[in-house]
C-alpha positions as CSV (number, residue, x, y, z in Angstrom):
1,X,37.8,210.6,67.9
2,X,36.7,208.7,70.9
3,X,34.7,209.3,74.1
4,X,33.7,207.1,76.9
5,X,30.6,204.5,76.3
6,X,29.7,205.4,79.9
7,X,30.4,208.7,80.9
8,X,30.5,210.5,77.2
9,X,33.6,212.1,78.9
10,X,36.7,212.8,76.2
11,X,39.4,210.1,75.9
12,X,42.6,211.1,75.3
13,X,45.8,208.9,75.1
14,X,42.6,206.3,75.3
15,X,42.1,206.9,78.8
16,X,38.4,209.3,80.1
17,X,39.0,212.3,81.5
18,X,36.3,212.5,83.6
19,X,36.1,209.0,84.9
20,X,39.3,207.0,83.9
21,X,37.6,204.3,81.8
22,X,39.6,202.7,79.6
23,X,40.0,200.2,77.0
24,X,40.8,196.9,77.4
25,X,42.8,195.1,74.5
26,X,41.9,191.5,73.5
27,X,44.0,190.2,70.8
28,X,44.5,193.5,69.2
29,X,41.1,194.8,69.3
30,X,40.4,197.7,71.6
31,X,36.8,196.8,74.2
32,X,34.8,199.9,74.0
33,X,31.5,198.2,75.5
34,X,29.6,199.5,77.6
35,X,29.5,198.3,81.6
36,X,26.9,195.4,81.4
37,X,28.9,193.8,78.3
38,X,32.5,195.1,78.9
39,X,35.0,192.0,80.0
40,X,32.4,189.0,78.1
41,X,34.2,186.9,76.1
42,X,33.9,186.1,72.6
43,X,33.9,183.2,70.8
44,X,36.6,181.3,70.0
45,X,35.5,180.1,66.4
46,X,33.1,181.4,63.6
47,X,29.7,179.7,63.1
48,X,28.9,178.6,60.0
49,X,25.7,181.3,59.2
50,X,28.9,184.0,59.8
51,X,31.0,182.0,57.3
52,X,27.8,182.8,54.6
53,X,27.5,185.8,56.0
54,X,30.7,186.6,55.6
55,X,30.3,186.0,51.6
56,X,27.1,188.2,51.5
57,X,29.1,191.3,53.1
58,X,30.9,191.4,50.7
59,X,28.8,191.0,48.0
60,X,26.6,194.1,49.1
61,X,30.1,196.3,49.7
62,X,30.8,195.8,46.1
63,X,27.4,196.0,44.8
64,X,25.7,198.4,46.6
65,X,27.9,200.5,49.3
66,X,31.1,201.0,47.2
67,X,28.5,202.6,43.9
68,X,26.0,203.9,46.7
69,X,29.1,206.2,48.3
70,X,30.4,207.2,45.0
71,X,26.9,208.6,43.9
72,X,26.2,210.5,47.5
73,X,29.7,211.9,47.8
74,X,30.5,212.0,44.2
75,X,28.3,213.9,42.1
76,X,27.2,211.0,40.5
77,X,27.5,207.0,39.2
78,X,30.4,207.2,36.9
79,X,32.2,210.4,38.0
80,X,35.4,211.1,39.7
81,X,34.4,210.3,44.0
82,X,35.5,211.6,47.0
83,X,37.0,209.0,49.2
84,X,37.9,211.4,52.0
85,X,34.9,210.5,54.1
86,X,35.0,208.8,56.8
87,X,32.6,205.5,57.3
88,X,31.1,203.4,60.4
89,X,29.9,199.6,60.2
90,X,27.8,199.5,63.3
91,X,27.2,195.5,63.9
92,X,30.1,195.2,61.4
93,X,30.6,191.2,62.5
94,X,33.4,189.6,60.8
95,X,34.6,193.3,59.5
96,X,34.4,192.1,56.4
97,X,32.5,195.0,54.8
98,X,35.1,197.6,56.6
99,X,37.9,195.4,55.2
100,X,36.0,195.8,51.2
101,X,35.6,199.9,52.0
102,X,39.5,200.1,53.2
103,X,40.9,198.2,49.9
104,X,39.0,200.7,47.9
105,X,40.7,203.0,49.6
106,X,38.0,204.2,52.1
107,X,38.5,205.7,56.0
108,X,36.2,202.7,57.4
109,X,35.7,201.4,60.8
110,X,33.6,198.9,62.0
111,X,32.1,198.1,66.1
112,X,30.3,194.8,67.2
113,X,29.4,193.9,69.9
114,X,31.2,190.3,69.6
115,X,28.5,187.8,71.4
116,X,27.9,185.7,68.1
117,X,30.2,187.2,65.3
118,X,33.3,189.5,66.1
119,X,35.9,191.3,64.4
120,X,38.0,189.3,66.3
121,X,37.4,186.7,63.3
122,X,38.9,188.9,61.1
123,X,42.8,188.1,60.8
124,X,45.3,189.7,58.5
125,X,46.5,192.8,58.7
126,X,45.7,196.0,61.1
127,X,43.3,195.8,64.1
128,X,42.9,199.2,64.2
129,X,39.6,199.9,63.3
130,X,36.9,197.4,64.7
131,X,36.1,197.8,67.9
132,X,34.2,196.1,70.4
133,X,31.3,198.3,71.4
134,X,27.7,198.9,72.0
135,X,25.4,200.3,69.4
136,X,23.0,202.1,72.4
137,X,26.8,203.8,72.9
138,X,29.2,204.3,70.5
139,X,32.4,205.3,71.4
140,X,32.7,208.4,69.0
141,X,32.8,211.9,68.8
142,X,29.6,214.0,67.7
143,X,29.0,214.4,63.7
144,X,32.2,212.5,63.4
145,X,31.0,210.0,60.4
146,X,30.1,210.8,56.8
147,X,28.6,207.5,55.7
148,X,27.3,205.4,58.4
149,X,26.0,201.5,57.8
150,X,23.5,199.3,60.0
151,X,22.7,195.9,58.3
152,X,20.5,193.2,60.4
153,X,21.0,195.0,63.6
154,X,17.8,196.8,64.3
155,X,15.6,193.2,64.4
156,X,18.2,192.6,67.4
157,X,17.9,195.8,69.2
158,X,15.8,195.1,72.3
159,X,15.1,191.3,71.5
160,X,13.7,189.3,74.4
161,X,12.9,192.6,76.2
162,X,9.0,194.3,77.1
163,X,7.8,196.0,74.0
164,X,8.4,199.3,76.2
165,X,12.3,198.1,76.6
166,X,12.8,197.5,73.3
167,X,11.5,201.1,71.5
168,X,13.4,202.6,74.2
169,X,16.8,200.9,73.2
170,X,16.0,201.2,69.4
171,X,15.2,205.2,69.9
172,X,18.5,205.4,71.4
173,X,20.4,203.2,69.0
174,X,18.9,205.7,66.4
175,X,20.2,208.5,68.3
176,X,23.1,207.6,68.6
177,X,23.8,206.5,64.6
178,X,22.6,210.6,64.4
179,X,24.7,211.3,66.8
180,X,28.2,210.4,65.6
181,X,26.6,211.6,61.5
182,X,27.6,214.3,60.5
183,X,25.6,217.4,59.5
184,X,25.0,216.4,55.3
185,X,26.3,213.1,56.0
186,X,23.8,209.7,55.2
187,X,22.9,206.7,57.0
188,X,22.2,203.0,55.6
189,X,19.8,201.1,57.7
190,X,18.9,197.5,56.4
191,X,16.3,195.2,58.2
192,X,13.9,192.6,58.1
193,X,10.2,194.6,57.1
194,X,7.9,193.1,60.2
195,X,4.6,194.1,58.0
196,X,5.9,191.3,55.8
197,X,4.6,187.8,57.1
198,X,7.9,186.3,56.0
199,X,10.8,186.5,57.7
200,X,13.8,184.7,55.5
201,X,16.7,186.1,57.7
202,X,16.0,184.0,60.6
203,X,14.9,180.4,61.8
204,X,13.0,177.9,59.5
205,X,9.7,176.3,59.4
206,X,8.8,172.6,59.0
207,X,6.0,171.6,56.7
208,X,6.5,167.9,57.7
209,X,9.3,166.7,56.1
210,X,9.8,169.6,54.7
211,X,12.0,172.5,55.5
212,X,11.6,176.1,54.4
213,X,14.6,178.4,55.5
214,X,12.2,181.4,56.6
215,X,9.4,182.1,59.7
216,X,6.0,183.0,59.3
217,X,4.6,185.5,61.5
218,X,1.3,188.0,61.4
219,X,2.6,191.4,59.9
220,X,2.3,194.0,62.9
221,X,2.5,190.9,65.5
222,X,6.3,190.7,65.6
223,X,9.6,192.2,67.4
224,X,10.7,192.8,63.8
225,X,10.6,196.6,63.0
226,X,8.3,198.3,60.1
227,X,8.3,201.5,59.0
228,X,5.6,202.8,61.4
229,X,7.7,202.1,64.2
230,X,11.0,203.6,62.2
231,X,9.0,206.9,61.4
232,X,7.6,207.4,65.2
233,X,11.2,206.9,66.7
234,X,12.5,209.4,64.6
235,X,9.7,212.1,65.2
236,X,10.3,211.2,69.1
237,X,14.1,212.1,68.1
238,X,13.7,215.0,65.9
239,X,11.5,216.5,68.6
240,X,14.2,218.4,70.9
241,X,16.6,218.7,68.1
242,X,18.2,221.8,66.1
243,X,18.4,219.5,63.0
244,X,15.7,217.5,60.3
245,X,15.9,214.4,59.0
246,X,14.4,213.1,55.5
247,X,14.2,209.3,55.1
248,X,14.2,207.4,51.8
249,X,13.4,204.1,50.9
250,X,15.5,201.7,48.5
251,X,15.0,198.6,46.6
252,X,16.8,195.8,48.4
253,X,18.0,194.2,45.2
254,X,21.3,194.7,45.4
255,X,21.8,193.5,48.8
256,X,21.0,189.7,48.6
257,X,22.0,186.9,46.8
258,X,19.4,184.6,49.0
259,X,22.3,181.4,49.3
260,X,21.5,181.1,53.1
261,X,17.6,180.4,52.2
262,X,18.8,178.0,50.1
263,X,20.8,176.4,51.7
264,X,18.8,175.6,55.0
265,X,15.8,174.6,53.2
266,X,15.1,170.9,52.4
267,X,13.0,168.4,50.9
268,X,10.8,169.4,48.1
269,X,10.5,172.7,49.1
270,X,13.7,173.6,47.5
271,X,12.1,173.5,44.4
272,X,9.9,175.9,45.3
273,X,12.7,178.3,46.9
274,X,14.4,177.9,43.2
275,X,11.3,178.9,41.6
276,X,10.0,181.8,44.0
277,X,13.8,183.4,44.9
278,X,13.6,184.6,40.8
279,X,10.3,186.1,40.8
280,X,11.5,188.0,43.9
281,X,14.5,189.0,42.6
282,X,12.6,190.8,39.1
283,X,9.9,192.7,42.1
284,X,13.2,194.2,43.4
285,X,14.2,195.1,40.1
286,X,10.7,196.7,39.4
287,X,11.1,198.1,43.0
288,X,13.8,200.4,41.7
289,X,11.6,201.5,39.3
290,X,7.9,202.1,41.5
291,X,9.9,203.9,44.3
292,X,6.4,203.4,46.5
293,X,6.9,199.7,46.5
294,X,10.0,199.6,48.3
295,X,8.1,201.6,51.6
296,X,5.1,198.5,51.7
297,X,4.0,195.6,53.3
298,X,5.3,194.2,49.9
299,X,8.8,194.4,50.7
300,X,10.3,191.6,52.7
301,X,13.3,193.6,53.6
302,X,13.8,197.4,54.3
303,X,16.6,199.4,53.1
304,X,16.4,202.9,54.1
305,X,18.6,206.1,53.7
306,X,18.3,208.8,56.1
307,X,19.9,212.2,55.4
308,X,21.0,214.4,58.4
């Protein structure tokens, strides 16, 4: 199952074989990061955008994941499923999506890197399968994962780095989400659309005394991804490669429930937020409908399916 985030040597008996890495265990979860993040600490409480997060994870499992895996592996919506497939959360946070796909009887795992929002958070039962580790290096086995889920990590990928930097640690976080997916298996990535000039996932903007729970910014002048940049990293990918990929793109509807916006505007312009968050909500419901939409500028958020 695992190999070594720096060496890709074989681990067995969770030791390398080729360069005698291994893991260190903090509180029950095993540190699979790579060199420049291995030994950092984590923090020792949750911050409050985790706590809503938290809520929204599982929301989405139950919604969309849960009924999206029982269509792909299933033969269809209301049919009999397969739930021997095996599932990774990469950026999983609290784990609280693993912990959703487990009680409905799912093989899931989850990794995080753990600087903001770890699966250290997560208490209960069984530690066994979040792990601290790097997305630019996951600690798994090739075509290893049938199902594999990325939500809000791509944005991050790169962030305060030359634009140069950054394409080259999101083409490798792509390659390595191929990587570990197995041949016929799917991948779920979910971010922010930078072609939109509204980001509502992070920071706020004040209108004098007001506060709206969103950024502006130019479409095409941002560190948020589109899907320009998505397509070129996978043709850069797919070029030295025995294997295709086909991408698809999905309505985000059934991956919000918009509480965070919400709660961090203020002022007047919560009325506003009450009035506009419904109109969005019906476009994503006609999204599902004109498939088109959901690859525009018109989309805040991108939720993509790519098929090895």
């Amino acid at each position: 199952m695992f190999i070594c985030p720096d060496c890709k040597g074989k681990v067995e008996n969770f030791k390398c074989k080729s360069c005698g890495f291994y893991p260190q265990n903090i509180n029950g979860i095993l540190d699979f990061r790579t060199k420049d993040f291995r030994g950092m600490s984590v923090p020792s409480e949750i911050p409050d955008y985790v706590k809503m997060e938290d809520i929204g994870m599982e929301f989405r499992t139950k919604n969309f994941y849960i009924p999206l895996v029982k269509n792909l592996f299933g033969g269809g919506w209301n049919k009999r499923w397969n739930k021997n497939i095996k599932i990774l959360d990469v950026g999983c946070g609290t784990g609280r999506v693993v912990k959703v796909l487990r009680e409905a009887g799912y093989e899931a795992y989850g990794i995080d890197l753990g600087l903001d929002s770890s699966p250290l958070f997560w208490e209960g039962e069984s530690k066994n399968y979040l792990f601290l580790a790097n997305a630019l290096s996951l600690p798994f086995e090739d075509d290893f994962f049938d199902f594999i889920i990325s939500f809000g990590v791509m944005e991050h990928i790169g962030e305060g780095k030359s634009e140069q930097e950054r394409l080259k640690e999101r083409k490798l976080y792509l390659g390595e989400i191929l990587r570990v997916l197995r041949f016929g298996g799917v991948a779920s990535i979910s971010f922010p659309n930078g072609a939109f000039p509204i980001d509502f996932w992070h920071g706020t903007t004040r209108f004098f005394r007001w506060q709206f729970g969103g950024s502006f910014h130019l479409p095409y002048r941002t560190l948020m991804p589109s899907v320009k940049e998505l397509e070129s990293l996978l043709d850069k990918l797919m070029k030295n490669r025995k294997y295709s990929v086909k991408v698809e793109f999905l309505s985000p509807l059934r991956l919000f429930r918009f509480e965070q916006v919400k709660r961090r505007t203020e002022g007047p312009m919560k009325f506003f937020v009450y009035i506009f968050f419904p109109l969005v909500k019906s476009f994503f419901y006609a999204m599902e409908k004109i498939n088109f939409l959901a690859k525009s500028s018109l989309n805040p958020f991108l939720n993509i399916l790519i098929f090895k």
